[in-house]
C-alpha positions in Angstrom: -8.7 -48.9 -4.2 -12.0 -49.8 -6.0 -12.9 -46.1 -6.4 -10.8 -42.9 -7.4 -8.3 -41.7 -6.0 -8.8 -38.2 -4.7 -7.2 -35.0 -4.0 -8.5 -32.1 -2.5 -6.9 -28.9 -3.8 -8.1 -25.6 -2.1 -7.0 -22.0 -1.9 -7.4 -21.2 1.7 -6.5 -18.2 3.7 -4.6 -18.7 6.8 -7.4 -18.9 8.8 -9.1 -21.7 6.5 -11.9 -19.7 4.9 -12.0 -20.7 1.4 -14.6 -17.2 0.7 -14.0 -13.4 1.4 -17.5 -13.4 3.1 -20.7 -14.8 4.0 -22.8 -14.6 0.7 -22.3 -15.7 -3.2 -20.9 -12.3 -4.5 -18.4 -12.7 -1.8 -15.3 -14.9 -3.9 -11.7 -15.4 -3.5 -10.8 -15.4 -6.9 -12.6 -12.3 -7.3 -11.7 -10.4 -4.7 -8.4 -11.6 -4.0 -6.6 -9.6 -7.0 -8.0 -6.2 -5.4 -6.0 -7.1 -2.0 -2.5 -5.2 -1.3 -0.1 -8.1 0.1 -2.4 -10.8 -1.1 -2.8 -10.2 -5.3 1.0 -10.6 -5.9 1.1 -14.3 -5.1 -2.1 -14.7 -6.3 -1.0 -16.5 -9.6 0.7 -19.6 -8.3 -2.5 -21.1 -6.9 -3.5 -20.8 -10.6 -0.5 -22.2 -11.8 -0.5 -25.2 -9.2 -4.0 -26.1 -10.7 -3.0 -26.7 -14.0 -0.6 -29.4 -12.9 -3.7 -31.1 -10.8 -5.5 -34.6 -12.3 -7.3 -34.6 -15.7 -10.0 -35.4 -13.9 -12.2 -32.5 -11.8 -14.9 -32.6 -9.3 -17.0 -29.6 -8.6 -20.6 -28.5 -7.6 -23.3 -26.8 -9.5 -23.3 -24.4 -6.6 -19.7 -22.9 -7.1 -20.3 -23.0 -10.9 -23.1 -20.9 -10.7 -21.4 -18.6 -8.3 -18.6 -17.9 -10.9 -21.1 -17.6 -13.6 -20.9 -20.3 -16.0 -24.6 -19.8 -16.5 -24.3 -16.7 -17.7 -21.7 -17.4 -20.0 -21.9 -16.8 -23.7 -18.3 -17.2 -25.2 -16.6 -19.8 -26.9 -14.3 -21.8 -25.1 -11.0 -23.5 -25.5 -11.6 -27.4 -25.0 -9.8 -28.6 -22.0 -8.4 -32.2 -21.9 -10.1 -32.2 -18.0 -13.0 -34.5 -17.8 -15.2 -32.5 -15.3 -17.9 -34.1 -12.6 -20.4 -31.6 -11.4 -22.8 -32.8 -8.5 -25.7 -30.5 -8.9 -29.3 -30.8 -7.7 -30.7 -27.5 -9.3 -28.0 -24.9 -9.7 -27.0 -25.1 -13.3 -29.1 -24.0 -15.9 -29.7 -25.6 -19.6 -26.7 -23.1 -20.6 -24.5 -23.7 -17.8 -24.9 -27.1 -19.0 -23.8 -26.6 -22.4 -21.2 -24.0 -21.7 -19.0 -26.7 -19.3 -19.3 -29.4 -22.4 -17.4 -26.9 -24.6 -15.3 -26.4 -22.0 -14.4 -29.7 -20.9 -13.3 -32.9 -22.7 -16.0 -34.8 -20.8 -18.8 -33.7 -18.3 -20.4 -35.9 -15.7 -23.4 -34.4 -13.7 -24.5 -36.6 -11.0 -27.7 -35.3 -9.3 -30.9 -36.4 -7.4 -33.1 -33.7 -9.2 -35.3 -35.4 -11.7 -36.1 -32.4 -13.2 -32.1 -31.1 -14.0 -31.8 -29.3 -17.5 -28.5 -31.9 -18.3 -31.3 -34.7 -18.7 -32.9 -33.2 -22.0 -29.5 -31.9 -23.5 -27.9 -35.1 -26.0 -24.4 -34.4 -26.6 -21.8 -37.3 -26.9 -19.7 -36.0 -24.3 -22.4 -35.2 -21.6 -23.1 -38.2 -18.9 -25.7 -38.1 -16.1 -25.8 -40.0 -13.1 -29.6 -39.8 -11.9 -30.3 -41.0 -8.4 -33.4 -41.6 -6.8 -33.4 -39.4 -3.5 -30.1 -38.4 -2.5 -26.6 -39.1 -4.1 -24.2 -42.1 -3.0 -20.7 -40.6 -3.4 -19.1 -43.9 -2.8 -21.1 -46.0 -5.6 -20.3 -42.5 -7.7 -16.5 -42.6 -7.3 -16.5 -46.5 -7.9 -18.7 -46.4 -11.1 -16.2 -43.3 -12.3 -13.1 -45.3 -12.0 -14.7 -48.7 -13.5 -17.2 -47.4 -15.9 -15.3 -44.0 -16.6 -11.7 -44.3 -16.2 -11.2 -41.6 -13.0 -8.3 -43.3 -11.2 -7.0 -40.1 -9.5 -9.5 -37.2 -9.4 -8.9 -33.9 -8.1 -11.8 -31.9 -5.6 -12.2 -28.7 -5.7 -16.2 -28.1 -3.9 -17.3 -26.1 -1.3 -16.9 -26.7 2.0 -20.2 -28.1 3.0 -19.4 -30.7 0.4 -16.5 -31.2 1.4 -17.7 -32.2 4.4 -19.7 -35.2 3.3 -17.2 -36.4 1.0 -14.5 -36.1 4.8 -17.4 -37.9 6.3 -17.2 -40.7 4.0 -13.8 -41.6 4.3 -13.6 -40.8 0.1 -10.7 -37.4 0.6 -7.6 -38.9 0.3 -5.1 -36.7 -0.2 -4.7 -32.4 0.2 -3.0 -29.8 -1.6 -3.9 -26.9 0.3 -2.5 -23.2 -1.1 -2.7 -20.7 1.5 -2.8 -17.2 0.9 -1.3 -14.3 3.3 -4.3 -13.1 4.5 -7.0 -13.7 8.0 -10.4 -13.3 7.0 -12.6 -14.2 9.9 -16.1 -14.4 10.5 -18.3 -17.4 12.1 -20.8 -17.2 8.7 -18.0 -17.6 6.3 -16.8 -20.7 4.5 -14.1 -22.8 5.5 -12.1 -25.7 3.9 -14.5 -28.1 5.7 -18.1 -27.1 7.1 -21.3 -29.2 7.3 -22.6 -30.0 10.6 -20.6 -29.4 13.7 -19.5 -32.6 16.1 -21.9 -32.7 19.1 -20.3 -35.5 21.6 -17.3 -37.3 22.5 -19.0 -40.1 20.4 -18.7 -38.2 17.6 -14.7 -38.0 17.7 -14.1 -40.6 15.3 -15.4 -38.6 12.5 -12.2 -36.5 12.8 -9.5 -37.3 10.4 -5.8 -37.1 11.3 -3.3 -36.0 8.8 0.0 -37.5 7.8 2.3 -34.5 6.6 3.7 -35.1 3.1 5.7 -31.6 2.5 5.5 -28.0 3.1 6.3 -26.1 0.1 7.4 -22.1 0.1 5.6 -20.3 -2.4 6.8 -16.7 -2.8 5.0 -13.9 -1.5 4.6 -15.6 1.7 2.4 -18.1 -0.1 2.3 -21.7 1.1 1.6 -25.0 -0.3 0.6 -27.7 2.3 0.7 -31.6 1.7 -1.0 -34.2 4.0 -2.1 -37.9 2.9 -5.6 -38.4 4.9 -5.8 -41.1 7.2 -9.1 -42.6 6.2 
């Protein structure tokens, strides 16, 4: 595999909405630990993360929505190398906040204007492109220029939805909390554009069940390899 390897590792509920609504204030790790029935369990997703590969991707969009621009403390370093794809959600301090955080930060974006490309720090990369990003050059050039053999995804789900689309998910580690959330506006595991046709059936992926782990609580921990 000329590219990394990849995992996708969610927190879902049962019904696959990876939000508690249908806006940005609406968040799972938020508002999960106010939830009777659902908070108790709450911490092995957390724990299951910190086992997950030393190399992250993530979105500017989700960063921003848990604050990292806002943030002001020092952090602890990680060892995680972390890859943001961002076209205008971080600021110039979100920027600098996740390179104290992290051993290594990538941000690959199409924005020309992006606050990363003015900040010089030896362990900030970016990955310009002219009008949209390629995710498959991206995962190649961070495996041979970078080292990312096996990279763990933790986006949104409209992201999530290209990178499905493109045949570069290869692998999921889905937690899924006790809980049905509902409603047609809020985000699920995978969203993007709906499937119009019969043509369009061979953009579904099938699933090849790896394991199905108990959790306690009545949490779960679902395995599938992705038949790409």
């Amino acid at each position: 595999m000329n590219r990394s390897e990849t995992t996708l590792f969610m927190l879902t509920s049962v019904d696959g909405k990876i939000s508690t609504g249908d806006n940005d204030s609406m968040d799972v790790d938020k508002d999960f630990p106010k939830i009777d029935g659902v908070k108790k369990g709450l911490q092995q997703y957390y724990d299951l993360e910190q086992e997950t590969d030393l190399w992250s991707l993530n979105s500017g969009r989700v960063m921003a929505k848990i604050g990292i621009n806002e943030k002001t403390d020092e952090p602890e370093r990680t060892p995680v190398n972390f890859v943001v794809v961002d076209d205008g959600h971080l600021t110039e301090n979100g920027v600098k906040y996740l390179a104290k955080k992290h051993s290594k930060i990538i941000i690959a974006t199409a924005n020309e204007n992006h606050p990363a490309l003015k900040i010089n720090l030896d362990n900030l990369e970016v990955i310009k492109y002219e009008n949209q990003i390629d995710f498959t050059y991206l995962f190649a050039k961070l495996k041979n220029d970078f080292g990312a053999d096996k990279m763990t995804i933790q986006t949104g789900g409209t992201l999530n939805s290209v990178l499905l689309r493109e045949g570069l998910i290869d692998h999921l580690s889905i937690v899924v909390a006790p809980c049905l959330i509902g409603g047609k506006n809020t985000s699920t595991l995978i969203d993007g554009e709906s499937l119009h046709s019969e043509a369009d059936l061979s953009k579904i992926r099938p699933l090849k069940f790896v394991a199905c782990n108990q959790l306690n609580d009545s949490y779960i921990n679902l395995k599938y390899d992705v038949m790409n």
